[in-house]
C-alpha positions as CSV (number, residue, x, y, z in Angstrom):
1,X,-7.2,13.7,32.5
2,X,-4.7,11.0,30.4
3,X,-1.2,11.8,29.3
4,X,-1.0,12.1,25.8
5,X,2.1,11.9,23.7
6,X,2.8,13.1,19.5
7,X,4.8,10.9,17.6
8,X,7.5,12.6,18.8
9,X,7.4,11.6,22.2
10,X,8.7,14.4,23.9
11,X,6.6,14.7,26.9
12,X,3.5,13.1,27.8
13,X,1.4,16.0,29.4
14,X,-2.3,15.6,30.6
15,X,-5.4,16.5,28.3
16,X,-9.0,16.0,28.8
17,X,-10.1,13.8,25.9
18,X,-13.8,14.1,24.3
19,X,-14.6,11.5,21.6
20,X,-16.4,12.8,18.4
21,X,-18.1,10.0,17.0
22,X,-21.6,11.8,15.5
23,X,-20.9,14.8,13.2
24,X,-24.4,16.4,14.2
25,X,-23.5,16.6,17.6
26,X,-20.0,18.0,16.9
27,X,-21.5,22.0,17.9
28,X,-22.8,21.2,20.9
29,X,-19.4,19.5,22.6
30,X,-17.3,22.2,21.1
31,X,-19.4,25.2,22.7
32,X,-20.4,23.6,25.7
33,X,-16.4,23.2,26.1
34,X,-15.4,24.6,29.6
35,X,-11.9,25.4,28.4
36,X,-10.5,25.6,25.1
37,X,-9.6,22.3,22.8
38,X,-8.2,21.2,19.9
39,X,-8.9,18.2,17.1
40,X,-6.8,15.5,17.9
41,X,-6.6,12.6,14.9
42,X,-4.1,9.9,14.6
43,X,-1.5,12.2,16.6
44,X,1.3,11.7,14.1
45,X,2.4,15.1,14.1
46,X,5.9,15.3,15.6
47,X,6.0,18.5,18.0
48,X,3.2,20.1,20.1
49,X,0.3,21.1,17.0
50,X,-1.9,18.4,17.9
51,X,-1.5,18.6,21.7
52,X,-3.4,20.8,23.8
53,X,-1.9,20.4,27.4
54,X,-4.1,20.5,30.4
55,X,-6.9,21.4,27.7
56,X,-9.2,19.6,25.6
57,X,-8.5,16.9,23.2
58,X,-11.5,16.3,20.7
59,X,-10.7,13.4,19.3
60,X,-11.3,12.4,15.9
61,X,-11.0,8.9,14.9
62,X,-14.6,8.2,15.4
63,X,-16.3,10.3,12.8
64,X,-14.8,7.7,10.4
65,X,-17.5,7.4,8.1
66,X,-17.8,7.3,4.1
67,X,-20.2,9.8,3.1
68,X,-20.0,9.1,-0.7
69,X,-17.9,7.9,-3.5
70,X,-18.2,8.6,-7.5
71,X,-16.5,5.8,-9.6
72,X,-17.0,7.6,-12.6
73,X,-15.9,11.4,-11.1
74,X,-13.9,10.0,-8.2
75,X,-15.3,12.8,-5.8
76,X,-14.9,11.3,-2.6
77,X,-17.3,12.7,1.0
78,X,-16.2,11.4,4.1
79,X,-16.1,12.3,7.5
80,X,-12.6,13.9,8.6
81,X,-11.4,10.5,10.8
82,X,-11.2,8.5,8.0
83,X,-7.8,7.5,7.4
84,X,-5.9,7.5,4.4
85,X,-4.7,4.5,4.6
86,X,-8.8,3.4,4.1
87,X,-9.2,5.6,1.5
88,X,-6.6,4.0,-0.8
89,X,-7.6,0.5,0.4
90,X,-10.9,1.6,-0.8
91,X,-10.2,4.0,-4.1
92,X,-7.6,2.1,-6.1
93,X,-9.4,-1.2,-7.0
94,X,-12.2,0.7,-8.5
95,X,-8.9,2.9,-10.2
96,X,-8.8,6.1,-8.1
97,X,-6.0,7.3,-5.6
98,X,-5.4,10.1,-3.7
99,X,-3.5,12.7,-5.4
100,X,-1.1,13.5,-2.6
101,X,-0.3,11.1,0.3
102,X,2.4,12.3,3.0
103,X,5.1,9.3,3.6
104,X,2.8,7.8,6.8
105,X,-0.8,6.7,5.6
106,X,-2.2,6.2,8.8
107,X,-3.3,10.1,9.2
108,X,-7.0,11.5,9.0
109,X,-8.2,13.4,6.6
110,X,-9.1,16.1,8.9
111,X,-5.0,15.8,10.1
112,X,-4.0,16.0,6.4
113,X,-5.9,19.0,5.8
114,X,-4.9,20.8,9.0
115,X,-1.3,20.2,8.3
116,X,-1.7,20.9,4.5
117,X,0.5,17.5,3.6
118,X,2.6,17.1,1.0
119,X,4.5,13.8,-0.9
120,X,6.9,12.9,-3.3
121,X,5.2,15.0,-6.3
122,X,4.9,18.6,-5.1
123,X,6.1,19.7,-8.9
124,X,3.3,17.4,-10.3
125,X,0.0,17.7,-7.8
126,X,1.0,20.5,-5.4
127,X,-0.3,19.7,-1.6
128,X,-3.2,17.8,0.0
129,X,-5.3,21.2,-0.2
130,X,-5.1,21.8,-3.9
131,X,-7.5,18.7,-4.1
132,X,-10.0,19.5,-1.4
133,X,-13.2,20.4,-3.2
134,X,-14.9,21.4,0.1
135,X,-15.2,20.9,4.2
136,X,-17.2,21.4,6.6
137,X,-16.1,23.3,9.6
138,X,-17.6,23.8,13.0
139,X,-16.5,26.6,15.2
140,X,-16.7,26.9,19.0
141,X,-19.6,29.6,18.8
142,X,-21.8,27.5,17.2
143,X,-21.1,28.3,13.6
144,X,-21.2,25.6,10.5
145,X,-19.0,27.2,7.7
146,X,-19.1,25.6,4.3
147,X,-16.0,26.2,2.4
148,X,-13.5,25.5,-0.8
149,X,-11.7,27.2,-3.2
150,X,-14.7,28.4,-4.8
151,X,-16.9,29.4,-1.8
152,X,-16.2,31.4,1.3
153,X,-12.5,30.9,-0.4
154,X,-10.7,32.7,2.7
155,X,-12.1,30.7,5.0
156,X,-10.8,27.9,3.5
157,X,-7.5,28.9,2.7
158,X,-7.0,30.1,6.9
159,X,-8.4,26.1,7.3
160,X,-6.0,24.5,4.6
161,X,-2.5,24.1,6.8
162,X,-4.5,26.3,9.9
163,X,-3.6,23.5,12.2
164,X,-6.8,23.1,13.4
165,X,-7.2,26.5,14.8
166,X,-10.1,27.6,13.1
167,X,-12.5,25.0,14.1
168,X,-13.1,21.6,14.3
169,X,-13.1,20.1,10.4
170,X,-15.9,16.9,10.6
171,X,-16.7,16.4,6.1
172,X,-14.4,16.8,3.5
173,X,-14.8,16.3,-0.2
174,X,-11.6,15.0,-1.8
175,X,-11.1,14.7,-5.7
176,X,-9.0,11.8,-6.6
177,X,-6.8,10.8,-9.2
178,X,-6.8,7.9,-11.7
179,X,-4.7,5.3,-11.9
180,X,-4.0,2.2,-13.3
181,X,-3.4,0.2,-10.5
182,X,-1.3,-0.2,-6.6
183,X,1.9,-0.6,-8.6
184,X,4.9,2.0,-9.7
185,X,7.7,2.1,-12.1
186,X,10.5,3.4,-9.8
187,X,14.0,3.7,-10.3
188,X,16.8,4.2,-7.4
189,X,19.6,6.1,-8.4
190,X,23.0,5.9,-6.2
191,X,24.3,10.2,-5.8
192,X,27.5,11.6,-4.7
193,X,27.2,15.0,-4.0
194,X,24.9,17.5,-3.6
195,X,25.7,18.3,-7.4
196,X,24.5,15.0,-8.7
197,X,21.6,15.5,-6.4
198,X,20.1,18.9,-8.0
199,X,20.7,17.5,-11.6
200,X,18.7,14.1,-11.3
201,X,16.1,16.3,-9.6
202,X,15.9,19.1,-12.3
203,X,16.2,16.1,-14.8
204,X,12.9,14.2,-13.1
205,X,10.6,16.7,-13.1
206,X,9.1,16.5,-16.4
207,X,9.3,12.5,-17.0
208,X,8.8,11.4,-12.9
209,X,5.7,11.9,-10.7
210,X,7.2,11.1,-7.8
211,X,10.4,12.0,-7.0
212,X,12.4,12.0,-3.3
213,X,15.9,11.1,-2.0
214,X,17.8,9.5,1.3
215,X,21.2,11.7,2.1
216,X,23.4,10.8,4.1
217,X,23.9,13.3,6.3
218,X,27.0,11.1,8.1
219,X,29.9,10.7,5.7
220,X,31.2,14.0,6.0
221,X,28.2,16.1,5.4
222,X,29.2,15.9,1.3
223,X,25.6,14.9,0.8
224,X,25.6,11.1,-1.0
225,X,22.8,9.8,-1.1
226,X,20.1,7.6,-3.4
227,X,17.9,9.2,-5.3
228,X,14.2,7.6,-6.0
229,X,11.5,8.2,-8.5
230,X,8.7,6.0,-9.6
231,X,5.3,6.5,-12.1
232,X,2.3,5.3,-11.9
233,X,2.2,2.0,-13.8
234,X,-0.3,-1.1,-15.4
235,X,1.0,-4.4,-13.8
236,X,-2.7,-5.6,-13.6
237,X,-0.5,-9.2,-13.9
238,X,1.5,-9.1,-10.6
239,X,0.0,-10.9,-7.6
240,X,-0.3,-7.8,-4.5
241,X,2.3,-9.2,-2.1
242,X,1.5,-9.8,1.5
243,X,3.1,-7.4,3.5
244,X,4.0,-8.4,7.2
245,X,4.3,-5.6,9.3
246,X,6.4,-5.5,12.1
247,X,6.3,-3.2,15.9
248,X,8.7,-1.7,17.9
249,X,8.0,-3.7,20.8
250,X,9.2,-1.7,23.7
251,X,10.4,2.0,24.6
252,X,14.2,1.0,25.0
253,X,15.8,2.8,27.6
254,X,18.3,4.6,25.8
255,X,18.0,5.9,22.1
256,X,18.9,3.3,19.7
257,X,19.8,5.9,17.4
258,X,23.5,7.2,18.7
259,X,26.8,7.6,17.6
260,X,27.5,4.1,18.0
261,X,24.8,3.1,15.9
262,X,24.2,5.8,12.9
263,X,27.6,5.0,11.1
264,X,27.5,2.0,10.4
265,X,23.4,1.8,9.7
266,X,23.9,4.5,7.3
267,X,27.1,3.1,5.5
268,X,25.2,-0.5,5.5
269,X,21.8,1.1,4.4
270,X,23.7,3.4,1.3
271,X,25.9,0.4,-0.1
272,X,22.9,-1.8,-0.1
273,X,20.4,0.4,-1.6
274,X,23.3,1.0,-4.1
275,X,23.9,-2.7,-4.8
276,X,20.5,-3.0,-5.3
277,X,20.2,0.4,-7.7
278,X,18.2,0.3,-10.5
279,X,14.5,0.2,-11.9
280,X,11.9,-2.1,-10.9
281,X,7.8,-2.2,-10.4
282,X,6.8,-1.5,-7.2
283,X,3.9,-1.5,-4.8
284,X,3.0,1.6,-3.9
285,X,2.4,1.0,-0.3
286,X,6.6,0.2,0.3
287,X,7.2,3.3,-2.0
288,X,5.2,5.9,-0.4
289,X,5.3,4.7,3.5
290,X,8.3,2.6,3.5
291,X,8.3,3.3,7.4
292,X,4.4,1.8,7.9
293,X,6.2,-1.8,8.0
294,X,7.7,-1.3,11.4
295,X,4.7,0.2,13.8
296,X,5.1,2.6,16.5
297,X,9.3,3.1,15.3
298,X,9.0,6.1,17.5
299,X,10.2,4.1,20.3
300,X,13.6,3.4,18.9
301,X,14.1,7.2,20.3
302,X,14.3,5.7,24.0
303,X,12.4,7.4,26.9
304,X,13.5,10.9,25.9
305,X,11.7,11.1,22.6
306,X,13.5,12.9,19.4
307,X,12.9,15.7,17.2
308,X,12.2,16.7,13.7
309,X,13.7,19.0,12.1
310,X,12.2,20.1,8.6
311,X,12.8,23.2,6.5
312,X,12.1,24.5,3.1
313,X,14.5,27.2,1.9
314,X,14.5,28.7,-1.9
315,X,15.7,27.3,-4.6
316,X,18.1,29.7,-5.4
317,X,20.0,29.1,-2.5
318,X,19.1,25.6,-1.6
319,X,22.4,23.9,-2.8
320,X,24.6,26.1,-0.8
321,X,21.5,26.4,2.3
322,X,21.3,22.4,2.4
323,X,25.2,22.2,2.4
324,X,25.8,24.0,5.4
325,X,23.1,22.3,7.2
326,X,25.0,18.7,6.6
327,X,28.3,20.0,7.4
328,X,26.7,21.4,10.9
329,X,25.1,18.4,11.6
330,X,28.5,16.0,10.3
331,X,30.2,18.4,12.4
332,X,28.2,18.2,15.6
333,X,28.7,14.5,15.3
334,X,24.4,14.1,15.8
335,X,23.7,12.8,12.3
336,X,20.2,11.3,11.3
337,X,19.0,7.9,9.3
338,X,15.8,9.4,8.4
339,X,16.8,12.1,6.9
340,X,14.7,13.0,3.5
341,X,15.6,15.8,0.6
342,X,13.4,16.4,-2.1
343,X,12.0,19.7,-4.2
344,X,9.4,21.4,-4.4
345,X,7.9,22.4,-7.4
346,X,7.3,26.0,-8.5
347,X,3.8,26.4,-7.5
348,X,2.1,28.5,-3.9
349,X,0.1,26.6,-1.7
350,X,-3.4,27.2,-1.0
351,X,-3.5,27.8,2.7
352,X,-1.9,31.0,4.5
353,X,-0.1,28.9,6.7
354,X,1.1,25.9,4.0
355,X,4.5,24.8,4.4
356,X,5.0,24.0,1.1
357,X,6.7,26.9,-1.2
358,X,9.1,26.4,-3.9
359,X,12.5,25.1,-3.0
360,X,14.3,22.4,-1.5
361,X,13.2,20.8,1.6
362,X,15.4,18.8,4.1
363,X,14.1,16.6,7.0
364,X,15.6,15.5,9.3
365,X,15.2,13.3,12.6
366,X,17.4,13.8,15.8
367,X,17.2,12.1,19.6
368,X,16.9,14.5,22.0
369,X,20.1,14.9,23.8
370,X,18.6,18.4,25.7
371,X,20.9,21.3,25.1
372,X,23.2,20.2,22.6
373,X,20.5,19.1,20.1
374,X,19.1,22.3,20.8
375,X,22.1,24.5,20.1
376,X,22.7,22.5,16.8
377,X,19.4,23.7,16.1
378,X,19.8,27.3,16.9
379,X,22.9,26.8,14.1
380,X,20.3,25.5,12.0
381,X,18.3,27.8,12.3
382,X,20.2,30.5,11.7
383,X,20.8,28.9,8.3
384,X,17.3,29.0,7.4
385,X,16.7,32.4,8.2
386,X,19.7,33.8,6.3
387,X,18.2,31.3,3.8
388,X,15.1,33.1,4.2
389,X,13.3,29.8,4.6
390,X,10.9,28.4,6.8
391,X,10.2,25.2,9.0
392,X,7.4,22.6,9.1
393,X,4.5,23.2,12.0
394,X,3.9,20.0,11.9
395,X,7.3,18.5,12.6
396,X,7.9,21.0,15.0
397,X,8.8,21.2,19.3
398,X,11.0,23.9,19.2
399,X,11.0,26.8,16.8
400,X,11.5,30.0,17.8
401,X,8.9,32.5,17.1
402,X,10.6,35.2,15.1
403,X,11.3,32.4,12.6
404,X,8.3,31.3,12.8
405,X,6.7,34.7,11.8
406,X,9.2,35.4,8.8
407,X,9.0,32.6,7.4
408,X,4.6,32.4,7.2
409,X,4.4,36.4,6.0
410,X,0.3,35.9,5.7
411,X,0.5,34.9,10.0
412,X,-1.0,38.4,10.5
413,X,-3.9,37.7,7.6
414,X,-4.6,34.3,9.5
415,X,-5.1,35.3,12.7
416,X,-8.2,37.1,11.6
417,X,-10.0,33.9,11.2
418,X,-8.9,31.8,14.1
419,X,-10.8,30.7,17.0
420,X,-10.9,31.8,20.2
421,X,-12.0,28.6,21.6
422,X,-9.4,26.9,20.3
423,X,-5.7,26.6,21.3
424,X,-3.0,23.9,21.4
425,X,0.5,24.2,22.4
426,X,1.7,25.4,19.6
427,X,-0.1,28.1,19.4
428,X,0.1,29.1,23.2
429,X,4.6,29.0,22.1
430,X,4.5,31.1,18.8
431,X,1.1,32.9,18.8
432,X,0.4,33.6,22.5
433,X,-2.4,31.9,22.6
């Protein structure tokens, strides 16, 4: 048994870990299992869905293999460890990408799929699902299932955002997109309000790919922020710069996010991103994971770990929905640096239990400070579900359950196809099991 922690770092409970490193021998660990397990890849989800504790971890990162890759198509097999960040290093200098890239490339593909992710261009290419062409997907009684939109279509749609509760993914076929290269045409536009906010977004979607936005969720809780949006460009020209990355060393011993702190970081942050507003060609790796420079920033949280809070609410009420969330948040004096706002586009997901749907979505990150983050996020929640909205899985610790099962209305449909040698703690807190 080894303690195990999510990127959260909320607790660090013991699992039994089993490496997968041959994909024909996947069936025979799973149903030889003595208790039930669950896939475990890079471990970046926030909360509880990829911990299984005092169960079974089957871990992942081994079946990192590449299967196949079309230059001409850009069909990509590979094994479901294989990160994304190895798939772009390997896909765009032949002039492919992946079509949808969460804002942390070092996820698997079988992670990506599980959690259904999504990026900056929801209104353009819809989730990480909408371009899986077919998986593989081994269940605990033995069974290989061979799914996609197009064959055994509700299997795959219960797998697509199923947090790994249907089996254990090991292939994936992905269809990429073309591009012309690792560079962007982005543009950072300084916002005052919430106001300004909705009208840059409405104004983006036809002419911007990617599209996303820092509020400040400090000054007030009237919702400034900076608005950024980028293209796919040809820079063929520029040199790729070198990119030093840099590690949290240590777990402090108290949060370094605090009171003290998130003031003036988020004042400094705002006024230089503003003096520094404007459009410019950008490498796509600082664009879409600005926060894979500084490894293992987790730690910043202190010993106690923090939360993520992430919810998608309708559109039609997202101005007023994402209002009150700031002011609750300015009010209980617990803001958040990282905390991301963006749309999504009009367009349903493809798994029963994606978190994408349209609206707004607002994340945002929180230390854990025990029963007072906790009753900020009963507020929140109570928001959401006026709202009728939902929250993320994947960033999840916390939720309670009837939220849980309003927001996902195809739960009950999902069940059907989950399996019973499988669990995590997740599911044990909002499915019984």
């Amino acid at each position: 048994m080894k303690p195990v922690v999510s990127w959260g770092r909320l607790s660090a409970d013991p699992h039994h870990i089993v490496g997968l490193s041959d994909p024909s021998g996947v069936g025979s660990l799973i149903c030889n299992a003595p208790r039930p397990g669950i896939a475990h890849g890079m471990g970046r989800s926030y909360g509880d869905v990829c911990l299984n504790p005092e169960g079974i971890l089957w871990v992942t990162t081994g079946l990192d293999h590449f299967i196949a890759f079309d230059d001409d198509t850009g069909r990509l097999v590979c094994e479901a460890g294989v990160l994304l960040r190895d798939i772009q290093r390997l896909a765009i200098p032949r002039g492919w990408m992946l079509p949808v890239t969460p804002g942390t490339q070092l996820v698997t593909v079988g992670g990506a799929i599980a959690n259904d992710v999504h990026g900056k261009n929801h209104h353009v290419l819809g989730s990480f699902g909408d371009h899986v062409r077919s998986l593989t997907l081994v269940r605990t009684n033995g069974d290989v299932i061979q799914c996609g939109p197009d064959q055994n279509s509700l299997w795959f749609a219960a797998t697509v955002g199923g947090l790994g509760l249907t089996g254990v993914i090991t292939h994936a076929e992905i269809q990429l997109r073309r591009v012309p290269g690792p560079w962007l045409d982005a543009e950072t536009i300084p916002y005052a309000n919430l106001d300004e906010f909705f009208r840059l977004a409405d104004d983006s979607e036809i002419g911007w790919e990617h599209t996303v936005s820092w509020v400040d969720c400090i000054a007030g809780g009237g919702g400034r922020g900076l608005f950024m949006r980028g293209n796919p460009a040809d820079a063929s020209h520029r040199p790729v710069p070198e990119r030093r990355k840099l590690t949290m060393p240590l777990v402090p011993p108290f949060s370094l996010v605090n009171q003290l702190s998130l003031r003036p970081f988020n004042m400094a942050y705002y006024h230089l991103k503003r003096w520094r507003a404007g459009r410019a060609m950008t490498h796509y790796e600082p664009f879409f994971y600005p926060l894979d420079n500084l490894l293992e920033w987790n730690r910043m949280y202190g010993p106690k770990g923090f939360f993520q809070y992430q919810s998608v609410v309708p559109r039609e009420v997202g101005q007023d929905a994402v209002q009150a969330m700031l002011k609750e948040v300015s009010r209980a004096g617990d803001g958040s640096f990282l905390a991301v706002l963006k749309t999504f586009g009009d367009r349903q997901a493809m798994g029963m239990l994606s978190f994408p749907r349209p609206g707004v979505t607002l994340a945002l990150d929180f230390p854990n400070r025990g029963g007072r983050t906790h009753r900020l996020f009963e507020r929140l929640d109570a928001i959401v579900r006026e709202a009728k909205g939902r929250l993320y899985p994947a960033k999840d610790a916390r939720m309670p359950r009837a939220l849980f099962e309003a927001g996902y209305p195809r739960l009950t449909e999902f069940v059907k196809y989950r399996d019973p040698g499988i669990s995590s703690g997740f599911a044990r807190r909002l499915m019984g099991s």
